[in-house]
N, C-alpha and C positions, 0 to 999 in steps of 0.2 A: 683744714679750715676752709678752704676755698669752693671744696666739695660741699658744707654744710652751708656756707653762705649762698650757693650755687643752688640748691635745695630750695632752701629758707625764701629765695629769692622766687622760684618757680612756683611754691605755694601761693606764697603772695601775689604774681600776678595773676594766679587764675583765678583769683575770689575777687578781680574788680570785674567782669562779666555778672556775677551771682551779688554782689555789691549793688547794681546798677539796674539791675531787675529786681531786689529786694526795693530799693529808692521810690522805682516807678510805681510797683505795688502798693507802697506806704502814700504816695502820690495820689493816686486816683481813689484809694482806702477815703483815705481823709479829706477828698471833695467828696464822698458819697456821705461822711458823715456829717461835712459841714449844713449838707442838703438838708439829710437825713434832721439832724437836731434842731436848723431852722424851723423847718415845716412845726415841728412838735411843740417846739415852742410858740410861735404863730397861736397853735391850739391851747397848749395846757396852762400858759402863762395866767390869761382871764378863766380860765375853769379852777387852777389852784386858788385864784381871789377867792373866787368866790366860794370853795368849799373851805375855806379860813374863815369868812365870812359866817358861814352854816355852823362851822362849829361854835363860834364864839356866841351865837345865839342856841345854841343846842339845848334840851334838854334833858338831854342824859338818859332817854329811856330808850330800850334795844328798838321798840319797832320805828322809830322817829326815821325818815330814809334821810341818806346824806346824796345830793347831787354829786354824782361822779361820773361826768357822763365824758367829757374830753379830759379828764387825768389821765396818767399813764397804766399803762395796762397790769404793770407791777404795784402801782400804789391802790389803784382800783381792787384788787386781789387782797390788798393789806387790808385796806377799810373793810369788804366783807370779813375778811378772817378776823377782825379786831370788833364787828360787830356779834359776833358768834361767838365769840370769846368768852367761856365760864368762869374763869378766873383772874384772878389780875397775874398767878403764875402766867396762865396759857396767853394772857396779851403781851407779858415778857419776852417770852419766848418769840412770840410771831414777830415784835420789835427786833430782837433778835435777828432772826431771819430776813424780815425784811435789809437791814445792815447788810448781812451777807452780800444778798442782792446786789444793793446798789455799788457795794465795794467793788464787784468781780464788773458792772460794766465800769467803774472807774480807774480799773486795774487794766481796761484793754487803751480807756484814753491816754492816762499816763502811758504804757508801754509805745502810742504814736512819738509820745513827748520826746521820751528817750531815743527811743530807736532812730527816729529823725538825723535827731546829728551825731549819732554812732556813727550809722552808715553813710552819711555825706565826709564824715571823718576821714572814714575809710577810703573812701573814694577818692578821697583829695588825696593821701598818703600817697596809695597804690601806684597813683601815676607821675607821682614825683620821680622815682625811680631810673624809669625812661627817660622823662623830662631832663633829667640832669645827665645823664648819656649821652642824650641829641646835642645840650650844649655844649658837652666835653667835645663831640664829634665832629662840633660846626655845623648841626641838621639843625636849622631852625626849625623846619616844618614838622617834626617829630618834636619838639620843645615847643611848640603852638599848638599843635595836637594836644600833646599830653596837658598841660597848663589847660585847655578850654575844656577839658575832660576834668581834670581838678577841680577847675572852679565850676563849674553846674552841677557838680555831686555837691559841692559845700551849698550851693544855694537852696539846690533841692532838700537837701536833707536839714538845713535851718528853717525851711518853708515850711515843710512837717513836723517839725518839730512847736514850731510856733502855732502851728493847725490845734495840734495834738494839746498843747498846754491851755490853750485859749479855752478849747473845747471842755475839756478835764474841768477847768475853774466853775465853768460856767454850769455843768452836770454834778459839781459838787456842792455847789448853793442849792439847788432846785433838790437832791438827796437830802441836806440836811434841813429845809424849807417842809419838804416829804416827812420827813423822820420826824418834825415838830409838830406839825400837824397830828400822827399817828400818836406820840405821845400825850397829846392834849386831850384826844381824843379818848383813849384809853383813863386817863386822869379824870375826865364828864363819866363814863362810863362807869365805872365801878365806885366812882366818888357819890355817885346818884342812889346806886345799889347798896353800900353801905349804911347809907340813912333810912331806906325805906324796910 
């Protein structure tokens, strides 16, 4: 038994080194996105106004353009594809697709979300270990060690995690703001074509 706690125990402390470099990664990750989705928004907030605006005045005939000049480069790609669209299947589909899309960038924001306080979890655990060694032993400085090692992995990793979920909410409105747009879109579009 000693021998496998003895194990159990050396795994575990070598994954707070790879714990703590994952943390930093997710760290610096998630200011580049904070950046990253500022700026874009900055841009795409008053260009989505205003091609909500465009549609609702739209009428419905393919060569009509729609201003899409600061949307996203994903939604900008919908609109042609939904303007080219022969059928109300084929705007289904690109509907469709577009979804995919926007799921897999929401699938990298959630995973900040989680992964954040996994591995600040982790990190805390890991060096409890020691921490409670140092105290059995009388080393405070190894129980000061370890504890300011536990608590900046919690911090950190609730840091990103809170990046990651903020982030996630906010690129989930603006997807399904996108999504409504394209299905209204698609609704003028072939709702024009069936009358004429």
């Amino acid at each position: 038994m000693s021998l496998l706690a003895d194990a159990l125990y050396f795994v575990t402390s070598g994954l707070l080194i790879p714990c703590i470099a994952a943390l930093l990664v997710l760290l610096v990750r998630s200011f580049v996105f904070v950046g990253v989705y500022w700026m874009a928004a900055r841009r795409e907030q008053p260009a989505m106004q205003k091609l909500v605006e465009q549609l609702h005045h739209w009428d419905g005939r393919v060569n009509n353009t729609l201003d899409a000049e600061n949307v996203t480069p994903r939604l900008r790609a919908a609109l042609k594809s939904m303007l080219s669209a022969r059928s109300e299947a084929a705007a289904g589909f690109m509907l469709s697709e577009y979804e995919v899309e926007a799921d897999k960038e929401l699938s990298r924001l959630s995973n900040f979300a989680k992964l954040g306080p996994i591995l600040g979890l982790m990190g805390t655990l890991i060096p409890m270990g020691p921490a409670l060694q140092g105290l059995a032993s009388g080393d405070i400085a190894q129980l000061a060690n370890q504890m300011q090692v536990a608590f900046t992995t919690t911090v950190v990793g609730l840091l990103v995690g809170a990046i990651g979920f903020v982030l996630y909410q906010r690129q989930r409105r603006i997807a399904s703001r996108e999504l409504s747009a394209l299905e209204l879109l698609a609704a003028l579009r072939f709702e024009n074509t069936d009358h004429e």
